[in-house]
N, C-alpha and C positions, 0 to 999 in steps of 0.2 A: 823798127827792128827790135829784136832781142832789146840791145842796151838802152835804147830809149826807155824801152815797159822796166825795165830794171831802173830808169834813174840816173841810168850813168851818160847822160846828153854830151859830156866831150867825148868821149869813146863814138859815140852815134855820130857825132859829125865826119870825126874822121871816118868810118866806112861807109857814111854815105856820100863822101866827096871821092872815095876812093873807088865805089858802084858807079860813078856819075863818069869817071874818067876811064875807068876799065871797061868801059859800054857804050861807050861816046857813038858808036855807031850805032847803036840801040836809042832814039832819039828819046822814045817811051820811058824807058828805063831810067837812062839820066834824069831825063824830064822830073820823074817820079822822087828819083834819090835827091836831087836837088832839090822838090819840093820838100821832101822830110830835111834837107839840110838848113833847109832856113827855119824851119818850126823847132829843130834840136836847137838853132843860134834861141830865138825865141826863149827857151827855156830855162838858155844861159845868160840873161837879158844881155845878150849881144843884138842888140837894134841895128846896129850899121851892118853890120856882116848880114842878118836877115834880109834888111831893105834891098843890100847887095845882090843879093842870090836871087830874090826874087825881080828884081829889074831884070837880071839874065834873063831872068824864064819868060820876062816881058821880050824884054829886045828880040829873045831869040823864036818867040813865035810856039817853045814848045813846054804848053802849061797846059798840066793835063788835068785841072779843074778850070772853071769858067777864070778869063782875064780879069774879070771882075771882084771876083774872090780876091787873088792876087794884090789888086789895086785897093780894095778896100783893107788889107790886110798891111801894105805900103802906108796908108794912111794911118790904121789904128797903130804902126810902130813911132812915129814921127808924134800922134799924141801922147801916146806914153810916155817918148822924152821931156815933152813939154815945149814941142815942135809947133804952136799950134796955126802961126803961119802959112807952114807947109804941109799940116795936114789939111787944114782948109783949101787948101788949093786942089789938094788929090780930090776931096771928099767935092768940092766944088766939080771938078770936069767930071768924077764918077756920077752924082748927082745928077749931070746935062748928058750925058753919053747914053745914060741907062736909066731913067726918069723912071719908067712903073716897074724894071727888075728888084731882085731882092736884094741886093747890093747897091744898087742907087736909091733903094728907096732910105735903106740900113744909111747912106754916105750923106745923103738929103738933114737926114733927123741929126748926125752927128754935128752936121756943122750947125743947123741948128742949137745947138749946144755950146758950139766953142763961142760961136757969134752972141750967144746971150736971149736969144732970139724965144 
């Protein structure tokens, strides 16, 4: 949205949590606003509130870019805390789930990385 390209990512969150919830029955819609709501957390390094939102869009079936994205996205937040246990474990089942996708292959080389390898 507007606030995002302006910069002002807490303002962005709240109307996109506030598009997610006035449209709830627009599953596309929410789906959508919620994914820009974890990319505004993202910008405001809110990691848990990100990982949060996007697990929603996991459990709830409606991600309107590949699951994969998502999940490798779940993962690159957990390294950036210095998670590297738990990213390893994402990047580990993304790695076996999706072996020659662009996102297992991207999850494959990561762990490679935290492992030393």
């Amino acid at each position: 949205g507007v606030q995002a390209e302006q910069g002002d990512y807490r303002a962005a969150v709240e109307t996109y949590r506030r598009v997610g919830q006035d449209h709830a029955d627009n599953r596309t819609l929410a789906a959508a606003a919620d994914l820009a709501r974890g990319y505004a957390h993202i910008q405001l390094d809110e990691f848990d509130e990100a990982r949060q939102v996007f697990g929603s869009l996991l459990e709830r079936g409606d991600v309107p870019v590949p699951r994969t994205q998502i999940e490798m996205e779940i993962g690159s937040l957990y390294e950036r805390e210095g998670k590297g246990d738990e990213a390893a474990a994402v990047y580990r089942r993304l790695g076996e789930s999706d072996p020659g996708g662009r996102w297992g292959t991207e999850a494959a080389a990561r762990l490679r990385i935290l492992e030393g390898v």
